[in-house]
Residue frames relative to the residue before (quaternion, step in Angstrom):
aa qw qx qy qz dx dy dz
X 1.0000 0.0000 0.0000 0.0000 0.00 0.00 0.00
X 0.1633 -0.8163 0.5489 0.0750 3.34 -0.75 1.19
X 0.1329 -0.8503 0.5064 0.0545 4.46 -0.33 0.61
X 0.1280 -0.7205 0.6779 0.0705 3.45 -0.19 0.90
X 0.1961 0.6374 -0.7449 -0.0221 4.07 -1.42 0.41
X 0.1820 -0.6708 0.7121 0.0994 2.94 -1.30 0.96
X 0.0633 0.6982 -0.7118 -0.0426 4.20 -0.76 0.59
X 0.0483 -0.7177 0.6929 -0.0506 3.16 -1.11 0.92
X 0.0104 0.8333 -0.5369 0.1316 3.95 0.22 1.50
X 0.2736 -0.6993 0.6347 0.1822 3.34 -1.00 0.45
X 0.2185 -0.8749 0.4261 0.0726 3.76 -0.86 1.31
X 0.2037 0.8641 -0.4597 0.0223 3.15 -0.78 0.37
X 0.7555 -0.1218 0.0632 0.6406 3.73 -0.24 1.38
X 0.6528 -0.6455 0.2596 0.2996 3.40 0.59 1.04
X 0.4768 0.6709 -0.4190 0.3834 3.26 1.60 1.58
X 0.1510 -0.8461 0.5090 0.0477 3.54 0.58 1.17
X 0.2029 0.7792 -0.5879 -0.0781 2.79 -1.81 1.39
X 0.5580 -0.7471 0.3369 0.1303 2.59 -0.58 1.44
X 0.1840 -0.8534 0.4864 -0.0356 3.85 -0.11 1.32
X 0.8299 -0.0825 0.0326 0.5507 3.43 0.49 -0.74
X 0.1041 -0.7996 0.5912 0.0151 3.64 -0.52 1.11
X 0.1001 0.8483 -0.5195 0.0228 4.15 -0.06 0.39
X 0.0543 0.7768 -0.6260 -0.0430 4.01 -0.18 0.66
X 0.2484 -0.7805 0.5642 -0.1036 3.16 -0.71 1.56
X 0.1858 -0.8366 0.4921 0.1529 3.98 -0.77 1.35
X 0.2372 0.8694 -0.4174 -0.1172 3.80 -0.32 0.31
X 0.7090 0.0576 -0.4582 0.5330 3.29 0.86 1.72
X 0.6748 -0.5078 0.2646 0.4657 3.66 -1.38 1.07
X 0.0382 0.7030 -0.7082 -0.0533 3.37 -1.34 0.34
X 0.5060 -0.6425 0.4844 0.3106 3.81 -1.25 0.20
X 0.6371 -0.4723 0.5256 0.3079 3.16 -0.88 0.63
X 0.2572 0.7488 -0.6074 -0.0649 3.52 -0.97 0.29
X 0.7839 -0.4997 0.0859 0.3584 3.39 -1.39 1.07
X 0.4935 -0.5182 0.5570 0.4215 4.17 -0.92 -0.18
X 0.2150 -0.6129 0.7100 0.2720 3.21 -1.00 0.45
X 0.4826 -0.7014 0.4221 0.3113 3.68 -1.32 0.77
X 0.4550 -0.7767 0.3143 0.3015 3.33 -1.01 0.41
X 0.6518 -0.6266 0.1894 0.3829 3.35 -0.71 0.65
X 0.5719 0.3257 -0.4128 0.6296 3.41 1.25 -0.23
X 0.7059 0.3225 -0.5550 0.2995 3.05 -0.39 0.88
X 0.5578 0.6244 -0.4462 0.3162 3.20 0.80 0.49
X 0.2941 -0.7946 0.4024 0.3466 3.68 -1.02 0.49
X 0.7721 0.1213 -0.0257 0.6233 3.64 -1.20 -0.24
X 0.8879 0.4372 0.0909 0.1102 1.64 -0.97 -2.64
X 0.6560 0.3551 -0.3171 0.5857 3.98 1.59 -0.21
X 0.4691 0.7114 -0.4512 0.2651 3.53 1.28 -0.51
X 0.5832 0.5819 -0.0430 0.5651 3.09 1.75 -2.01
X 0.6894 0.3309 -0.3106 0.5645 4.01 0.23 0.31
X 0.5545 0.4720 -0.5669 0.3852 3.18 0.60 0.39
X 0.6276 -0.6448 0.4153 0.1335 2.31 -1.79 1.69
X 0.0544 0.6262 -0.7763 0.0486 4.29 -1.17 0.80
X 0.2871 -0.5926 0.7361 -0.1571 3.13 -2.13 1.05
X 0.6179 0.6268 -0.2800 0.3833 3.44 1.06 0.05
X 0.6091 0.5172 -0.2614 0.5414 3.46 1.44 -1.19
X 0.8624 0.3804 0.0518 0.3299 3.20 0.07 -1.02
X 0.2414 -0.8383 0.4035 0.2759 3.07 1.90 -0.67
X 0.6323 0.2757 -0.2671 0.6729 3.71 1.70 0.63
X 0.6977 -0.5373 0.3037 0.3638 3.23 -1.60 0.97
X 0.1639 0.8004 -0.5763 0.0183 3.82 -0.52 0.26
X 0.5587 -0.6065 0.5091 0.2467 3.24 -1.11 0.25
X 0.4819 -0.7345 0.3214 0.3536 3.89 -0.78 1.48
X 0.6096 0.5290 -0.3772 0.4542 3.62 0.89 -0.35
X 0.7828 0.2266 -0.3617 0.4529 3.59 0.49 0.03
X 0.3881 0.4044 -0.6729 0.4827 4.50 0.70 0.80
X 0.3707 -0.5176 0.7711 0.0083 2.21 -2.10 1.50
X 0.6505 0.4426 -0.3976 0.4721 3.29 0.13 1.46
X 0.5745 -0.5656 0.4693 0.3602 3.77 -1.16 1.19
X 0.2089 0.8833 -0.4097 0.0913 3.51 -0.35 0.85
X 0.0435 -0.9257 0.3740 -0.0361 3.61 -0.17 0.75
X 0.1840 -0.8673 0.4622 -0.0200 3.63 -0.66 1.05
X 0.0706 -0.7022 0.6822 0.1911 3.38 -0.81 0.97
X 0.6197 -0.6687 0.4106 0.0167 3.12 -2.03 0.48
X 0.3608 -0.6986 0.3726 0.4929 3.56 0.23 -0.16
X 0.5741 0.6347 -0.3485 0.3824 3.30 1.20 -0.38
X 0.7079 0.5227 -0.3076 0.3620 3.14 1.51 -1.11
X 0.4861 0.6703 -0.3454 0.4416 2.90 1.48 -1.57
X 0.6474 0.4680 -0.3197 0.5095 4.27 -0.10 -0.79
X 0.7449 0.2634 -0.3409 0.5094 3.79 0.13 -0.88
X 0.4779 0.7054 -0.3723 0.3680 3.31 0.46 -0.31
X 0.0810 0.8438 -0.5155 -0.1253 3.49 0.90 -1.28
X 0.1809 0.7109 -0.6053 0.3090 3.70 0.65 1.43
X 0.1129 -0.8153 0.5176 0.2335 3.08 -0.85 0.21
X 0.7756 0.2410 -0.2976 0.5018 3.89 1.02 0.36
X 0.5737 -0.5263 0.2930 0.5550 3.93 -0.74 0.67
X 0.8136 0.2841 -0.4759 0.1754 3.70 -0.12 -1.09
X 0.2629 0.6559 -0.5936 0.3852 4.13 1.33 0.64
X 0.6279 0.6479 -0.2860 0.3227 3.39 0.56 -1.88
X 0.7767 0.4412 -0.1422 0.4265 3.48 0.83 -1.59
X 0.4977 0.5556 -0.5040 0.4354 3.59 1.54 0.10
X 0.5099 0.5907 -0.4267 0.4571 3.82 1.08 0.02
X 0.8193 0.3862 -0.3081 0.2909 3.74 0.61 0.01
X 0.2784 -0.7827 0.3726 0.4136 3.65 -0.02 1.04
X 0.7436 0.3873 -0.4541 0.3013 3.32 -1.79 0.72
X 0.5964 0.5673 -0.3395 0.4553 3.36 1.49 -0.46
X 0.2228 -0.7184 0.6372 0.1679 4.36 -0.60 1.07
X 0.1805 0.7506 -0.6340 -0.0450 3.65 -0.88 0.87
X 0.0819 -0.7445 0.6559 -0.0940 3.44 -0.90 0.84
X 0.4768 -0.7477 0.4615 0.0249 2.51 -1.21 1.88
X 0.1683 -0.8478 0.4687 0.1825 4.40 0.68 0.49
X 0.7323 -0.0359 0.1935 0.6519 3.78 0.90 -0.55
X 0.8930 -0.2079 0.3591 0.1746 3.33 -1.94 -0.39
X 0.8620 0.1155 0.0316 0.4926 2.94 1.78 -1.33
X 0.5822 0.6375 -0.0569 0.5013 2.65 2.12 -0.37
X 0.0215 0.7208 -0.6917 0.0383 3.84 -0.98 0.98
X 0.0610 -0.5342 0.8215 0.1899 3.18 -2.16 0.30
X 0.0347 -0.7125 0.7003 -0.0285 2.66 -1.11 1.17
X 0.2641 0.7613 -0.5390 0.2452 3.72 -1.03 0.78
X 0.3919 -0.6377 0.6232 0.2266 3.65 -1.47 1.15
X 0.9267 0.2310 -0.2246 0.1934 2.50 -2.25 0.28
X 0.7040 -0.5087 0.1134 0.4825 3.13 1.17 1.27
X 0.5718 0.5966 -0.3191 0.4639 4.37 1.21 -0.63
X 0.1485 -0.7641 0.6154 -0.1239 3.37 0.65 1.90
X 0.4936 0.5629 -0.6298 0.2071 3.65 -1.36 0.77
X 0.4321 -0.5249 0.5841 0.4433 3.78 -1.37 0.18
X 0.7710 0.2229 -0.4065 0.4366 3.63 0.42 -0.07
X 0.0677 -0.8563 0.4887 -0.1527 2.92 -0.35 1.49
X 0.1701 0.8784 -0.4399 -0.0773 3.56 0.68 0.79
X 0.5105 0.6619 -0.3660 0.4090 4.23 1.04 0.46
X 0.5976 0.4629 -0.4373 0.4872 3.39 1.46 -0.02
X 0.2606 -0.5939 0.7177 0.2537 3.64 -1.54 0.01
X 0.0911 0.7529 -0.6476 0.0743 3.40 -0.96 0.69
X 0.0260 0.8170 -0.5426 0.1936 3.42 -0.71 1.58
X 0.2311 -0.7216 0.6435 0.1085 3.50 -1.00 1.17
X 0.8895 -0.1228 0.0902 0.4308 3.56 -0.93 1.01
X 0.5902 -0.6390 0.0423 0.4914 3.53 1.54 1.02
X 0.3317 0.7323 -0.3954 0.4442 3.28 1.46 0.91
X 0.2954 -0.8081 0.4903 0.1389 3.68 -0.42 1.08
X 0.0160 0.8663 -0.4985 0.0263 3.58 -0.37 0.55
X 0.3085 0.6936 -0.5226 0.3881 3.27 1.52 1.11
X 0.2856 -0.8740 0.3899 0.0503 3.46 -0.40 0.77
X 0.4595 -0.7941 0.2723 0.2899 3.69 0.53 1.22
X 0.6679 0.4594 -0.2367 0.5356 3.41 0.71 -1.62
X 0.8412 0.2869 -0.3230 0.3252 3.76 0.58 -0.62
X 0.2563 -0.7549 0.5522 0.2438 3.53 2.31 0.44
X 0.6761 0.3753 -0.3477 0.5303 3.93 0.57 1.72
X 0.1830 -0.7794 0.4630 0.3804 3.05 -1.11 -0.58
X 0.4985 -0.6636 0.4194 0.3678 3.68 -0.94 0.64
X 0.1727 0.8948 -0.3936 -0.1208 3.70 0.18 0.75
X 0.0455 -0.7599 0.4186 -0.4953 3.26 2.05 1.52
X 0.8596 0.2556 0.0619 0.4381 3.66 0.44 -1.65
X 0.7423 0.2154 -0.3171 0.5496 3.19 0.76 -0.91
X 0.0002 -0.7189 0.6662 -0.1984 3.58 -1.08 1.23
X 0.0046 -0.7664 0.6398 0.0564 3.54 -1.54 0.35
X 0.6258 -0.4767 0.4344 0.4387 3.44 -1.14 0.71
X 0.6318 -0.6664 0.3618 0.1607 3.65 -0.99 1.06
X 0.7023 0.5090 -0.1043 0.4866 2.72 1.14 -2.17
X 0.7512 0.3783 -0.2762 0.4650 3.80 1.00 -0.65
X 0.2576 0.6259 -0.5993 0.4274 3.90 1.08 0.48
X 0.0512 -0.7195 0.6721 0.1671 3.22 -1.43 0.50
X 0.7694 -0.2150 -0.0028 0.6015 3.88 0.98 -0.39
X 0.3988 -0.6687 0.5931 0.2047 3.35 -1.52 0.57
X 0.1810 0.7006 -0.6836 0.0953 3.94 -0.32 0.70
X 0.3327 -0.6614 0.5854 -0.3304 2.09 -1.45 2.27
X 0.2014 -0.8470 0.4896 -0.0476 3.46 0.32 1.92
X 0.1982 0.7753 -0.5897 -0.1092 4.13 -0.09 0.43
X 0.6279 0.5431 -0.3667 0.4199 2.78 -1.02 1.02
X 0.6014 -0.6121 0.4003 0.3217 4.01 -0.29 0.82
X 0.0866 0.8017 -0.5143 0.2921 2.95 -0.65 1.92
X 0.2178 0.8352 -0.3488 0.3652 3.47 1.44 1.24
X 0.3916 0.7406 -0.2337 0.4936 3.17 1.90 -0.63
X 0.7990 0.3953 0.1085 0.4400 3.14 0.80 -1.53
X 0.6542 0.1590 -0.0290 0.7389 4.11 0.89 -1.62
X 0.4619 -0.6885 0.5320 0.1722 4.13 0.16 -0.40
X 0.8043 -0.0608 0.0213 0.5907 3.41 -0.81 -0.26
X 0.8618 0.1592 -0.1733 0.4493 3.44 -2.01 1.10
X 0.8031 0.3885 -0.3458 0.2906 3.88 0.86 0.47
X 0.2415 0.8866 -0.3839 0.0905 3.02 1.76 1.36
X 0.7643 0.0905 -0.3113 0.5574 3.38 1.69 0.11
X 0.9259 0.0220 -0.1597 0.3417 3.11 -0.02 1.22
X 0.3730 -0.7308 0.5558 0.1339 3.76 -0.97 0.12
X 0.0198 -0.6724 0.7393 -0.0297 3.54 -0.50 1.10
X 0.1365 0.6456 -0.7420 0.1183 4.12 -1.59 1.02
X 0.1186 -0.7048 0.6994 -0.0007 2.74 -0.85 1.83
X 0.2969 -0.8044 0.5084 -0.0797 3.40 -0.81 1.41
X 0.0711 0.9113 -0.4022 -0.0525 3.36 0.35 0.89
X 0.7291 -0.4353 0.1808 0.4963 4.10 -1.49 0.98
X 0.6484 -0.4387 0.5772 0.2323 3.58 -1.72 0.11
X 0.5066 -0.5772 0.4756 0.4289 3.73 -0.69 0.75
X 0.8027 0.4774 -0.2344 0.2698 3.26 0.19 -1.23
X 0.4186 0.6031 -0.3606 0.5753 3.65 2.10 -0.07
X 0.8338 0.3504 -0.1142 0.4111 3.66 0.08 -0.86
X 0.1984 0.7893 -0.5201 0.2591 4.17 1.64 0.48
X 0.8090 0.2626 -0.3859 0.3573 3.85 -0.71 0.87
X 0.8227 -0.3169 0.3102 0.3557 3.54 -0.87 -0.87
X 0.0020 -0.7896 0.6032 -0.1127 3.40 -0.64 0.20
X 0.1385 0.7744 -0.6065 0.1151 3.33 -0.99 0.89
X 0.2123 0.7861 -0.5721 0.0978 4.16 -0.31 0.21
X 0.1669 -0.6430 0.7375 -0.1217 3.76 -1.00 1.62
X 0.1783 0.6940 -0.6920 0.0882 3.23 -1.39 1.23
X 0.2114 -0.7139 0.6674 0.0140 3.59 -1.31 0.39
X 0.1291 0.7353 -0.6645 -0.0333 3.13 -1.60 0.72
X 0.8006 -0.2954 0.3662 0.3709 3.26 -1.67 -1.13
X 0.7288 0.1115 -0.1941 0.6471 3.30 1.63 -0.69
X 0.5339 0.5517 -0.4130 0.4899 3.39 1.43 -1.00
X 0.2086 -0.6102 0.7544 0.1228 4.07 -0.42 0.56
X 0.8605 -0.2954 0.2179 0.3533 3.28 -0.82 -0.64
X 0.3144 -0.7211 0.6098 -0.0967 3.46 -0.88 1.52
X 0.5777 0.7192 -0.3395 0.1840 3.35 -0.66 0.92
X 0.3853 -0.8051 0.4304 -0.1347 3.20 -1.07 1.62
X 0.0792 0.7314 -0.6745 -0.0623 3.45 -1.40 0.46
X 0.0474 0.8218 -0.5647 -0.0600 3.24 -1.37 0.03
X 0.2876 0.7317 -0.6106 -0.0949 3.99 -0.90 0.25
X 0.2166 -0.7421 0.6252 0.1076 2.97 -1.73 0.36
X 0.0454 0.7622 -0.6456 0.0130 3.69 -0.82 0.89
X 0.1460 -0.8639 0.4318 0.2144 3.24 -0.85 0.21
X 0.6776 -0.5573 0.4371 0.1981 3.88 -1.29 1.05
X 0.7598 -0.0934 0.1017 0.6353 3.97 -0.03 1.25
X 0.6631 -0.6047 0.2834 0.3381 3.43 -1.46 -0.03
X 0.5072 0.6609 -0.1368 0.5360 3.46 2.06 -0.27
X 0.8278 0.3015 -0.1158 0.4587 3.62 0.73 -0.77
X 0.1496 0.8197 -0.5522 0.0291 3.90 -0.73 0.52
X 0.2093 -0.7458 0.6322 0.0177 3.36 -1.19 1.00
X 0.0128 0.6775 -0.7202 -0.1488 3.53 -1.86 0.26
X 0.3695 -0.6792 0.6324 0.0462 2.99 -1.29 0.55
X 0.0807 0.7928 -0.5955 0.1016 4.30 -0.12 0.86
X 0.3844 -0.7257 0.5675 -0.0591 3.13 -1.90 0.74
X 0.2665 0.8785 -0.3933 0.0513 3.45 0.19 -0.35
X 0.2135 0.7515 -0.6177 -0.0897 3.90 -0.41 0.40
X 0.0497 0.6281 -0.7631 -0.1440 3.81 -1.37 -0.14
X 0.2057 -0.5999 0.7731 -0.0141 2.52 -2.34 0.32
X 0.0208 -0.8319 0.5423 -0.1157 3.62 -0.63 1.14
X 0.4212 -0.7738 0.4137 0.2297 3.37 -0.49 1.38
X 0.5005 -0.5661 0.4925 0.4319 3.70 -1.03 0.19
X 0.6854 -0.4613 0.5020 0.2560 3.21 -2.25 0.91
X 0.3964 -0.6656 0.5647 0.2846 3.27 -1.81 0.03
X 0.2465 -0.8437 0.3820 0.2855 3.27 -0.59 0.14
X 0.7271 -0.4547 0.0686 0.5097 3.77 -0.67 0.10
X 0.6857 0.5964 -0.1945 0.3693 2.80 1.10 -1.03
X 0.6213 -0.5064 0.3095 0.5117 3.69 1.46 -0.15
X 0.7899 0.3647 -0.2626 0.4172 3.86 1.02 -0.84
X 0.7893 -0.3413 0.2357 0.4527 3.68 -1.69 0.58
X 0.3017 -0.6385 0.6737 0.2176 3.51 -1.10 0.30
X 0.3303 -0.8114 0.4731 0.0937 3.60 0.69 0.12
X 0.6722 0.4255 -0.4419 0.4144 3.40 0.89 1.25
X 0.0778 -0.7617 0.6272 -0.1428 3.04 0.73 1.90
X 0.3978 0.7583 -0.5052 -0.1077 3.32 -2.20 0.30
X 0.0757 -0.8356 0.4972 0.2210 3.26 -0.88 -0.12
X 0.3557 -0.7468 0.5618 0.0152 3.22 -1.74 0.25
X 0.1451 -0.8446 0.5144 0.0302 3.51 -0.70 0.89
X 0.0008 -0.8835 0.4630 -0.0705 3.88 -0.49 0.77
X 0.1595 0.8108 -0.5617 0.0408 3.50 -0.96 0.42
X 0.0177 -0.8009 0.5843 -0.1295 3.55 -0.63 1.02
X 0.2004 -0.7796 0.5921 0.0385 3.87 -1.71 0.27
X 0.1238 -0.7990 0.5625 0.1727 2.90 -1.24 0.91
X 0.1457 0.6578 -0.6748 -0.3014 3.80 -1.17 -0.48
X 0.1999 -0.6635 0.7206 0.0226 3.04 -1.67 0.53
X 0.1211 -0.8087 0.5450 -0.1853 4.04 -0.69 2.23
X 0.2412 -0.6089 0.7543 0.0443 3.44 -1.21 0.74
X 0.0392 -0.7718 0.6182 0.1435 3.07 0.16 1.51
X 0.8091 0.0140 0.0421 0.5860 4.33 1.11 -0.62
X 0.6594 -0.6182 0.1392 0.4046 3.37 -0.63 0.45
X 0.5517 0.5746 -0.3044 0.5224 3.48 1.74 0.54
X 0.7799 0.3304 0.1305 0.5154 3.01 0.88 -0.81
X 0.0980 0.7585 -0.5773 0.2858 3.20 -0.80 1.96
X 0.2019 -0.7344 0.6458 0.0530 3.89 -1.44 1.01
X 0.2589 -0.6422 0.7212 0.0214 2.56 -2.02 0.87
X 0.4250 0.6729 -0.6030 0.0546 3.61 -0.96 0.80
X 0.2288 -0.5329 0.7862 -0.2136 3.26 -1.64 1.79
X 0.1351 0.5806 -0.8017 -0.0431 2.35 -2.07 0.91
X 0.3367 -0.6309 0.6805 0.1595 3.66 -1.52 -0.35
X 0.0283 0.7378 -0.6729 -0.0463 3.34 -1.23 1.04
X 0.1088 -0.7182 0.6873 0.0049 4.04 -0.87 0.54
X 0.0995 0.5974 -0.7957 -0.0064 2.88 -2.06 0.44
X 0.2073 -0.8227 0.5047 -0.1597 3.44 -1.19 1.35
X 0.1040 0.7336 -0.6698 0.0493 3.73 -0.41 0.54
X 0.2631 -0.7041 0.6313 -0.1910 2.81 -1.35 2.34
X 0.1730 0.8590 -0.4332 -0.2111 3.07 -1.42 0.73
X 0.3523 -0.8426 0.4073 -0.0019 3.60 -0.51 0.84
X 0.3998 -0.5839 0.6712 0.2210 3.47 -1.64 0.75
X 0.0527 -0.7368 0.6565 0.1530 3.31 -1.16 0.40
X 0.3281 -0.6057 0.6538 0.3131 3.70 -1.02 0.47
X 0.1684 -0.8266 0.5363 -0.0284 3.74 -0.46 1.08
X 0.3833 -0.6858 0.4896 0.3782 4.12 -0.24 0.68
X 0.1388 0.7464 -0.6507 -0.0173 3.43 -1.09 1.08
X 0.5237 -0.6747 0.4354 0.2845 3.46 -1.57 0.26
X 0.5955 0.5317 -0.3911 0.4579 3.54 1.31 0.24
X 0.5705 -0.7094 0.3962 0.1193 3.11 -1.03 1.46
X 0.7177 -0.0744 -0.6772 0.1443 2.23 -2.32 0.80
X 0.6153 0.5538 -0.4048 0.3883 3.92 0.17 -0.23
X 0.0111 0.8027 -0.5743 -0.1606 3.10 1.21 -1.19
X 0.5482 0.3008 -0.3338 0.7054 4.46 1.30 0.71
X 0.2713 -0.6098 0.7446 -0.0043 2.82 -1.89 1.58
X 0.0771 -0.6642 0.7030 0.2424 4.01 -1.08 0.52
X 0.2687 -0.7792 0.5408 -0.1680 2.38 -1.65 1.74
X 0.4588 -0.7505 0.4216 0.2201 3.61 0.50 1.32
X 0.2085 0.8026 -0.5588 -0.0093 3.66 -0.28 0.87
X 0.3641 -0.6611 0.6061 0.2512 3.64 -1.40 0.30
X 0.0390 0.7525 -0.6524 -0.0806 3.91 -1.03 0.59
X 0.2446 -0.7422 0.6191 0.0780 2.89 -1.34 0.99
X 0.2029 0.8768 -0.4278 0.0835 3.42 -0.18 0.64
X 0.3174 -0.8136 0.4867 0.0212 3.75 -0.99 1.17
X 0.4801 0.7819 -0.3967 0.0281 3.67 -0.91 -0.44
X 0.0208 -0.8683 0.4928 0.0535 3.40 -1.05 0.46
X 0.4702 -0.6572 0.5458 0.2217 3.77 -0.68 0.39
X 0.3003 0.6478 -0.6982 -0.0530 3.26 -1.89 -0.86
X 0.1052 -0.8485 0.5175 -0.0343 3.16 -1.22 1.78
X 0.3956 -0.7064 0.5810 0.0835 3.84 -0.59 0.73
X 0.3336 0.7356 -0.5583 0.1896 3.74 -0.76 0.67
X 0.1272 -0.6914 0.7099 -0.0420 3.23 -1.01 2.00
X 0.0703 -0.7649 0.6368 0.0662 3.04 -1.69 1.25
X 0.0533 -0.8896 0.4525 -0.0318 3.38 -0.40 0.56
X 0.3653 -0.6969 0.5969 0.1571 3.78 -0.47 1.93
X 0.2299 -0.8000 0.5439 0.1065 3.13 -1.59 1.23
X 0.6191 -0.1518 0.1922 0.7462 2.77 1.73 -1.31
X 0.8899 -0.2672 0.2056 0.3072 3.31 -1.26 0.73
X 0.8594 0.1126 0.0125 0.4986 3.20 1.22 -1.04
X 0.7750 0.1559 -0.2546 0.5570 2.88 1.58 0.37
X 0.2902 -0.7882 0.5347 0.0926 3.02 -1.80 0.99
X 0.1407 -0.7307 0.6223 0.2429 4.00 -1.26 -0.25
X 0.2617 -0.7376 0.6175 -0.0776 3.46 -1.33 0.84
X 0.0310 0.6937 -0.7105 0.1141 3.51 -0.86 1.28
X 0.1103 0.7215 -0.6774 0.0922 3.04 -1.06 1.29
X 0.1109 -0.6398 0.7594 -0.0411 3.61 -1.50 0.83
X 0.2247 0.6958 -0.6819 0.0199 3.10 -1.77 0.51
X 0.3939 -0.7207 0.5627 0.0941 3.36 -0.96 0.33
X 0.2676 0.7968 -0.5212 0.1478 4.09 -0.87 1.04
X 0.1046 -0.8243 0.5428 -0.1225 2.61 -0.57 2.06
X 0.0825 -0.7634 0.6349 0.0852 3.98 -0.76 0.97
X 0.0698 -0.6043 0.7873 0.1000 3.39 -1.39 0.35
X 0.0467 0.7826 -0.5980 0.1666 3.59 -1.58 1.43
X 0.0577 0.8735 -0.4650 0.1318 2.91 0.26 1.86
X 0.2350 -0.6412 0.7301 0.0252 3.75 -0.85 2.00
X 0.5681 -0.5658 0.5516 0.2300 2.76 -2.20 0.06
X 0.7063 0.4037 -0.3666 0.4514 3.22 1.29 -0.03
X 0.6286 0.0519 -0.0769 0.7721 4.30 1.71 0.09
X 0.1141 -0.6293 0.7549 0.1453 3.19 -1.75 0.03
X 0.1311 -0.7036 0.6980 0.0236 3.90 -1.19 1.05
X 0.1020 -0.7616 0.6338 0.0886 2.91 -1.72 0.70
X 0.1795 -0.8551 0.4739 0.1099 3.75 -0.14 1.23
X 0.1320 -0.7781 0.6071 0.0927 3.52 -0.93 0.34
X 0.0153 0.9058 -0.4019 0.1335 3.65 -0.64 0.55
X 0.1802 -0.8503 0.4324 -0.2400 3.21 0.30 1.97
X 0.2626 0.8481 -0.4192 0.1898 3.54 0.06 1.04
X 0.0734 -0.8050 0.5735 -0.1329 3.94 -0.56 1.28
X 0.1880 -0.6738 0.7082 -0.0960 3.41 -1.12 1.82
X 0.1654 0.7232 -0.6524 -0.1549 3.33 -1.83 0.30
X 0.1006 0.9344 -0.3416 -0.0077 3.68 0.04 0.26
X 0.5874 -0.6605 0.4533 0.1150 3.33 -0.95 0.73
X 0.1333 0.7734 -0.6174 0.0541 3.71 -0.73 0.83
């Protein structure tokens, strides 16, 4: 199945309208089924919905012992956001503030800052909190929208469980199965600040057991105004592309491996320490150049009915080059666990 969308929206202050919307077929595919919507479920399906976050195993939402919330792909689409930490302005308890052009705090339980070091925030069980910046960069870390399957959103201390950095809360973006996302995919948009928005994607899949996708994605987002009438100077953009495959290697046993590579060029004001008074801070136009990519590995493997085992590895490596230091992070990380 191949999907042309073309969205051409006109932005403003993060009101999207959405003008022309055109989905366009150009080889046979099969129909496959709706998924129901969520207001149309009752109670009793609201509660079965499936989270991986509490427990770090699949469980049903009526039985985590724990304040827990989930956005949908369905929502995520009506919504008409276009980057996760917008998405997360949909969950109560979660403070997100928007600092500039490129910038977010994002954080639970009421401890607003970009340096936020009490949240966990994970993409497909990949951490992407980032020591040296005791935050996360969420400028960089990004995923293709359309391939998010749910956001579950833990408030509330949850270190017991993920460890370090989740004393208020857990954010796992969790993203679709190869074998969910098998044709084409294409979506171009444009605005007033959103300059240019755009995306590809296919998936096909290797024997009757194995499937891969393959995505693209660049934007580019013009800089803010400020009060006073002149550029805020923190134009940018950012280009990305990454894969997944997802195998039944037997009827116990199944892998995941994806990675993601980016490269980004950011600009920014810095409040800089000066000795001239009354501010005693100079803003200081800065350019960032910045790069980085990953790749994760995960064997799961059914023992018995009730229990499971889990190897994961991944690798995450960031180069970030300013005009006043350049850093280069590496990041090497291995899980096994028991259910």
């Amino acid at each position: 199945m191949l999907q042309f969308k073309i969205i051409l929206s006109e932005l403003f202050h993060l009101n999207y309208y959405f003008v022309f919307l055109c989905f366009l077929t150009l080889c046979p595919f099969q129909a496959l089924a709706a998924q129901k919507d969520i207001f149309e479920l009752t109670m009793e399906e609201l509660m079965d919905i499936e989270v991986t976050s509490v427990g770090k195993k699949s469980q049903n939402l009526s039985n985590s012992a724990t304040a827990i919330h989930v956005i949908t792909n369905k929502e995520i689409k009506r919504s008409g956001v276009t980057n996760i930490p917008d998405a997360l302005r949909m969950v109560p308890g979660i403070t997100v503030a928007r600092i500039d052009s490129n910038k977010w705090a994002v954080s639970a339980r009421g401890f607003a800052g970009r340096f936020a070091n009490a949240l966990l925030v994970l993409i497909d069980g990949r951490s992407i909190y980032t020591s040296a910046f005791s935050g996360v960069y969420w400028e960089v870390n990004d995923v293709l929208l359309e391939d998010v399957d749910r956001i579950e959103v833990i408030r509330g201390p949850g270190a017991t469980v993920w460890g370090a950095n989740a004393v208020n809360g857990v954010i796992n973006i969790i993203t679709k199965h190869a074998g969910d996302t098998q044709g084409g995919y294409v979506a171009l948009g444009s605005g007033n600040y959103e300059n240019v928005i755009s995306s590809v994607r296919y998936g096909d899949s290797i024997g009757k057991d194995t499937f891969w996708r393959f995505y693209a994605k660049h934007q580019s987002r013009d800089e803010f105004t400020l009060e006073s009438g002149s550029d805020a100077g923190d134009a940018w953009s950012k280009t990305q592309a990454g894969f997944r495959l997802d195998s039944m290697l037997s009827s116990k046993d199944s892998l995941t491996v994806q990675g993601d590579i980016y490269e980004a060029d950011i600009d920014q004001t810095l409040l800089l320490a000066d000795l001239t008074p009354p501010t005693y801070m100079t803003a200081t136009p800065k350019e960032t150049d910045t790069k980085g990519w990953n790749i994760l590995s995960r064997w799961q493997r059914t023992i018995s009915p009730d229990s499971d085992f889990t190897l994961q590895v991944y690798y995450d490596g960031k180069n970030q080059a300013e005009e006043i230091n350049e850093a280069d992070r590496d990041t090497f990380d291995s899980m096994i666990q028991f259910f």
